[in-house]
C-alpha positions in Angstrom: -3.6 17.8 -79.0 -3.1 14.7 -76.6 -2.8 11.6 -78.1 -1.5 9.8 -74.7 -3.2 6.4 -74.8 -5.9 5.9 -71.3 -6.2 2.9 -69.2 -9.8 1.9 -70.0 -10.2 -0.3 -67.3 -10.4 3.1 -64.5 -13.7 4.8 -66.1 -15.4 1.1 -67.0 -15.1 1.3 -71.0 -12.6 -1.9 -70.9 -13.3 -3.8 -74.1 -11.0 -6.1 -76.1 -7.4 -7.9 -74.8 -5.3 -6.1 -72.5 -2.5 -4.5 -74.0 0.6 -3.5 -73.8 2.4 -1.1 -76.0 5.9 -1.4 -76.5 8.7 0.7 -78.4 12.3 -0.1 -79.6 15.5 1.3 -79.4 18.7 2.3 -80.7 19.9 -0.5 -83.3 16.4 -0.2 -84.9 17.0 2.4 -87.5 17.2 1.7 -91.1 17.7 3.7 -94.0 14.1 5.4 -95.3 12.3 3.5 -92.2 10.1 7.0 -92.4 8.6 6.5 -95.9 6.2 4.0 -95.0 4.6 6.9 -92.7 5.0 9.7 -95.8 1.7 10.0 -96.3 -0.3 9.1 -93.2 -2.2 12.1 -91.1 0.3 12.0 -88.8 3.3 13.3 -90.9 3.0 17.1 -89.7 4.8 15.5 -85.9 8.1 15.5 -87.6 7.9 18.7 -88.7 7.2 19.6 -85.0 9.9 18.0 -83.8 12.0 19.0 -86.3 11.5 22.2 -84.0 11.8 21.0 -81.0 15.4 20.0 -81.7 16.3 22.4 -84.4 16.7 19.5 -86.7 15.7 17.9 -90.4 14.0 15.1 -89.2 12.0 14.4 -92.0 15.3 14.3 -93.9 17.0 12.1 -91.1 14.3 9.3 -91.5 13.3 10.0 -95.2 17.1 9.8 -97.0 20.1 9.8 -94.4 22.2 6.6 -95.2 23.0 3.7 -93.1 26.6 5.1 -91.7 25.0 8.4 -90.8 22.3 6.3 -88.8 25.0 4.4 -87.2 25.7 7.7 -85.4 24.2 7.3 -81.5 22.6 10.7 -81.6 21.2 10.8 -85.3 19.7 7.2 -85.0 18.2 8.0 -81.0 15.8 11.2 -82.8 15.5 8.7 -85.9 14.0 6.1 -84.2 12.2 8.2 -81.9 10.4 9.8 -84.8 9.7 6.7 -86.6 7.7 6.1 -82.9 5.7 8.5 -82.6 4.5 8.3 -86.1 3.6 4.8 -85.8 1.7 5.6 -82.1 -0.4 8.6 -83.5 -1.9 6.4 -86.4 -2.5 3.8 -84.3 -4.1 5.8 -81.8 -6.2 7.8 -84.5 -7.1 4.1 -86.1 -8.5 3.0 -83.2 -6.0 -0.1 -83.0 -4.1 0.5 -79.7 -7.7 -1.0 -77.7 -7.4 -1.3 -74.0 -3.9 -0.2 -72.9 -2.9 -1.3 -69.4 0.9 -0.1 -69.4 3.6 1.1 -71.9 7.2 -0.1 -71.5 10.7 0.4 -74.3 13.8 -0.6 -74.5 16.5 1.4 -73.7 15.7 4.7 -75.5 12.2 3.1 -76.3 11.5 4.1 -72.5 11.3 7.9 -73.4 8.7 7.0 -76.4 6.8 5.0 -73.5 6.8 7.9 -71.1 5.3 10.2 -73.6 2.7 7.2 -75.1 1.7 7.2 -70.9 1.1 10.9 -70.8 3.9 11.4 -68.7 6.2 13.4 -71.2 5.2 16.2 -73.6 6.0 15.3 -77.2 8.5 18.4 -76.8 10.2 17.3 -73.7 10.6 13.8 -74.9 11.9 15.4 -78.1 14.5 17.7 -76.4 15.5 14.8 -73.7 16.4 12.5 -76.6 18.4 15.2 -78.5 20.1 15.7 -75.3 20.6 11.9 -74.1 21.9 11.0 -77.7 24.7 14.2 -77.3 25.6 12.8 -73.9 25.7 9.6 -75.0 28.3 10.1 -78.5 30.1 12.8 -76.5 31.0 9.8 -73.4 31.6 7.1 -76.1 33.9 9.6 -77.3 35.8 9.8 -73.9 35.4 6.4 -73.1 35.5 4.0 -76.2 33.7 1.0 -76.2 31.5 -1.7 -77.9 28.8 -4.4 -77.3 28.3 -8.3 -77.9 25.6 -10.7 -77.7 26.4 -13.8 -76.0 23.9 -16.6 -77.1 23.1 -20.0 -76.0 24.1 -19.1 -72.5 21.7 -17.8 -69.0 22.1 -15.0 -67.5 23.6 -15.9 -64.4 26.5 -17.8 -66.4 26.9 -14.6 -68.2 27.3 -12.3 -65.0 30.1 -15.1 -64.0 31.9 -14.6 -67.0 31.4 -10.9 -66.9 32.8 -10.7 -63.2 35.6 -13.0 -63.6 36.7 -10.9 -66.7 36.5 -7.7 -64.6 38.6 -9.8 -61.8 41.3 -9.7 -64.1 40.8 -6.3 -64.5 39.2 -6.1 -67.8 35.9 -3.7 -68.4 33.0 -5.5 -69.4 28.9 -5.7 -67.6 26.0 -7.2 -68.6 24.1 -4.4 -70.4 20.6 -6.0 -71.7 19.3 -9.0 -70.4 16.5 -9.2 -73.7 15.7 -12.9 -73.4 16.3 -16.6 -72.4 19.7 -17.2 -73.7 20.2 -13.5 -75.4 22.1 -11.5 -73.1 24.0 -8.4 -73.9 27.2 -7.4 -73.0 28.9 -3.9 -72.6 32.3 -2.8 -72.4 35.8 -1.5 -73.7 36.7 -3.7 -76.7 39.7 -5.5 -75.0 37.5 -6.3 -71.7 34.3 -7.6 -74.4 37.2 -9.9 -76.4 38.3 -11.1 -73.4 34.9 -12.9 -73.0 34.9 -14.9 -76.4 36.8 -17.7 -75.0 34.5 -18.4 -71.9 31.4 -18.4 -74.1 32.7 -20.8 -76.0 33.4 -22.9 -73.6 30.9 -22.3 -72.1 29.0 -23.2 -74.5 28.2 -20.4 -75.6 28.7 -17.6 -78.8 30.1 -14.2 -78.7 28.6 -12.0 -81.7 29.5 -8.4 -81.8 27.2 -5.5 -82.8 28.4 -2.6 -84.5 27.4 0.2 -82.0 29.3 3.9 -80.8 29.8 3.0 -77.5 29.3 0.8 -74.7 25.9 1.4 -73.5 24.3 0.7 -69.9 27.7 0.4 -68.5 29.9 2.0 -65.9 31.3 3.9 -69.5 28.4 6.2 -69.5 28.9 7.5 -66.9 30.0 10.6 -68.6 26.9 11.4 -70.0 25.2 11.8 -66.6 25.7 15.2 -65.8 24.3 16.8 -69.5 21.2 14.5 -69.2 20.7 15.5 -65.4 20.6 19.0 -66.8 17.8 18.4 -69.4 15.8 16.0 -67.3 15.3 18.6 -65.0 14.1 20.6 -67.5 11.8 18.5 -68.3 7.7 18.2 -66.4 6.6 14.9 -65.2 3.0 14.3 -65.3 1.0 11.6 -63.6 0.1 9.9 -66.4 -2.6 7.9 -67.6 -1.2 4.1 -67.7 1.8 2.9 -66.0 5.6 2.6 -67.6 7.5 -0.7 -67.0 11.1 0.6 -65.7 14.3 -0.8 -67.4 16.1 -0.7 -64.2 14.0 -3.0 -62.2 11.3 -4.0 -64.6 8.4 -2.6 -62.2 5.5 -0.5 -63.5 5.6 3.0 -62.1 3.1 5.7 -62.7 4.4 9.3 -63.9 6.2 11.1 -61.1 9.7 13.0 -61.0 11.2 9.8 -59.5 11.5 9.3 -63.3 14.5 11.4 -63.5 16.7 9.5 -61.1 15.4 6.2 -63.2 16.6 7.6 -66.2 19.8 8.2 -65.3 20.7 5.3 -63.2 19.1 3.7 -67.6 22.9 5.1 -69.0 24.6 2.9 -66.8 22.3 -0.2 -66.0 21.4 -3.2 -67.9 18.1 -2.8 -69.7 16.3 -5.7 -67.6 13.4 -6.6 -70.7 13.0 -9.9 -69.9 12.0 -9.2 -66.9 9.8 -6.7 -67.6 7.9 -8.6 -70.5 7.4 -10.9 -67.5 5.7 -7.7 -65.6 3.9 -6.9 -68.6 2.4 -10.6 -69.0 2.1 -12.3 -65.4 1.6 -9.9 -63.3 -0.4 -6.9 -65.0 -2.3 -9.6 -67.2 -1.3 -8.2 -70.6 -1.9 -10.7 -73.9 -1.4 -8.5 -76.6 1.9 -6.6 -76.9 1.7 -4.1 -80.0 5.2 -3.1 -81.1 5.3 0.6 -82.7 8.2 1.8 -84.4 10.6 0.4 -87.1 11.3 -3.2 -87.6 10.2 -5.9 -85.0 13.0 -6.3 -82.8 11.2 -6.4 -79.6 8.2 -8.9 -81.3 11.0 -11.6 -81.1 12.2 -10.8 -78.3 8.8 -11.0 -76.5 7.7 -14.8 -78.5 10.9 -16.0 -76.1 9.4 -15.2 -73.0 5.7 -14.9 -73.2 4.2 -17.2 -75.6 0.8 -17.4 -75.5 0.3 -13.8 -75.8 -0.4 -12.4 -79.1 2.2 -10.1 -80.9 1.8 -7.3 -83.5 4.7 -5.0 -84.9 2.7 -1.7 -85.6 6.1 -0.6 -88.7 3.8 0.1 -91.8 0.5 1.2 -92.0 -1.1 -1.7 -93.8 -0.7 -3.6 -90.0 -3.4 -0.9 -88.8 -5.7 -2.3 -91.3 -5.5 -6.1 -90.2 -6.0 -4.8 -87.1 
């Protein structure tokens, strides 16, 4: 069964507000964030990816605790999960209307791929399993954190960020998710060492409890097991275009999406930017969100505001919808 959403507008069915569906990433989780989806016709995907990975998935997103979600690899398949439950009822409910392009952030780029038809649902499953291993295993050789600094543009972050590493402290710009909310990645001396700046800057440092320090130079580690699963992996054409993190461009399915995906462990996540893409230049006014909580939904009313917004996390959405 294919449930990979079709751009209308090629074979003259277009109907309704162009739209662009979007799925979060890592930091999403929650405990139980599955439950909502217990009883809904999709349910039987967890089970397959359950097999996939040779994991309890329904357990994962059903009872694991907030500490064991905190754990880069558990939460990645988690949130993943949670995903492509919300997509398949959607789709099946007749609520995802004219899809243009699909776009996520961070690890919500893999749920994308597979929403475009460019991923099977058992390569996306294995290449998450895989990218969350790599991931834990180079926070593990390479300790780090992340930090939002608020209040503050992105170019007067990147100054900070490159006088810090002048000094020789390790710190990047990892997410750039909206006007004044950029996020920093680093070792925990080399994000510390940026506190003082923001403030006086005129800005505020507020760190996030996560494993490691994610789209930075520190993840570099994790390249060579991903390399090994991506090419693994099959690469379709797709059916819609997928709005890159790297350089917030809409590319169609191709195995160019290999090298994209791991140049994604070590780059910022450029969202802003490719809300932008989404809005102004492929003409998308509704943005549905699919997945647990509605991260991205605030992210988005920052930077496109006269589109409309909807966070697909329970079912009862599909029915206002």
């Amino acid at each position: 069964m294919t449930t990979a959403v079709r751009d209308e507008t090629r074979d003259g069915r277009a109907g309704g507000p162009r739209t662009a569906l979007v799925f979060p990433g890592q930091g999403a989780q929650k405990q139980g964030m599955g439950a909502v989806w217990r009883d809904s016709a999709a349910w039987p995907v967890v089970a397959e990816i359950s097999e996939y990975i040779g994991m309890d998935v329904e357990d994962l997103i059903l009872r694991a605790d907030d500490a064991t979600l905190r754990r880069t690899d558990l939460a990645q398949i988690a949130v993943f999960s949670t995903e492509v439950l919300a997509y398949r009822e959607a789709a099946a409910a007749g609520a995802l209307g004219r899809v243009v392009a699909c776009a996520g952030h961070s690890l919500g780029e893999y749920t994308a791929l597979h929403a475009a038809g460019v991923l099977s649902l058992a390569d996306t499953a294995r290449l998450i399993a895989a990218r969350g291993r790599a991931m834990r295993e180079a926070a593990e050789t390479a300790p780090g954190t992340m930090a939002a600094i608020v209040k503050l543009t992105t170019p007067v972050v990147e100054e900070l960020t490159e006088a810090a590493r002048a000094t020789g402290q390790r710190v990047w710009v990892a997410n750039v998710n909206a006007p004044g909310a950029v996020v920093v990645s680093g070792t925990a001396e080399g994000v510390a060492a940026l506190e003082e700046p923001a403030r006086e800057a005129g800005g505020k440092l507020i760190r996030i409890a996560v494993g490691g320090a994610f789209h930075s130079p520190l993840m570099a580690p994790a390249a060579d097991a991903l390399g090994i699963a991506l090419e693994t992996a099959d690469f379709a054409p797709g059916t819609v275009p997928v709005v890159a993190n790297v350089d917030a461009r809409p590319h169609p399915g191709s195995e160019a999406w290999r090298e994209r995906e791991l140049r994604q462990l070590t780059s910022p996540v450029r969202w802003e930017e490719s809300v932008r893409t989404l809005a102004e230049e492929l003409g998308c006014t509704r943005f549905l969100e699919l997945g647990p909580g509605r991260q991205l939904i605030g992210m988005i009313r920052r930077i496109a505001t006269d589109v409309e917004r909807v966070a697909v996390d329970k079912p009862e959405v599909l029915t206002a919808i």
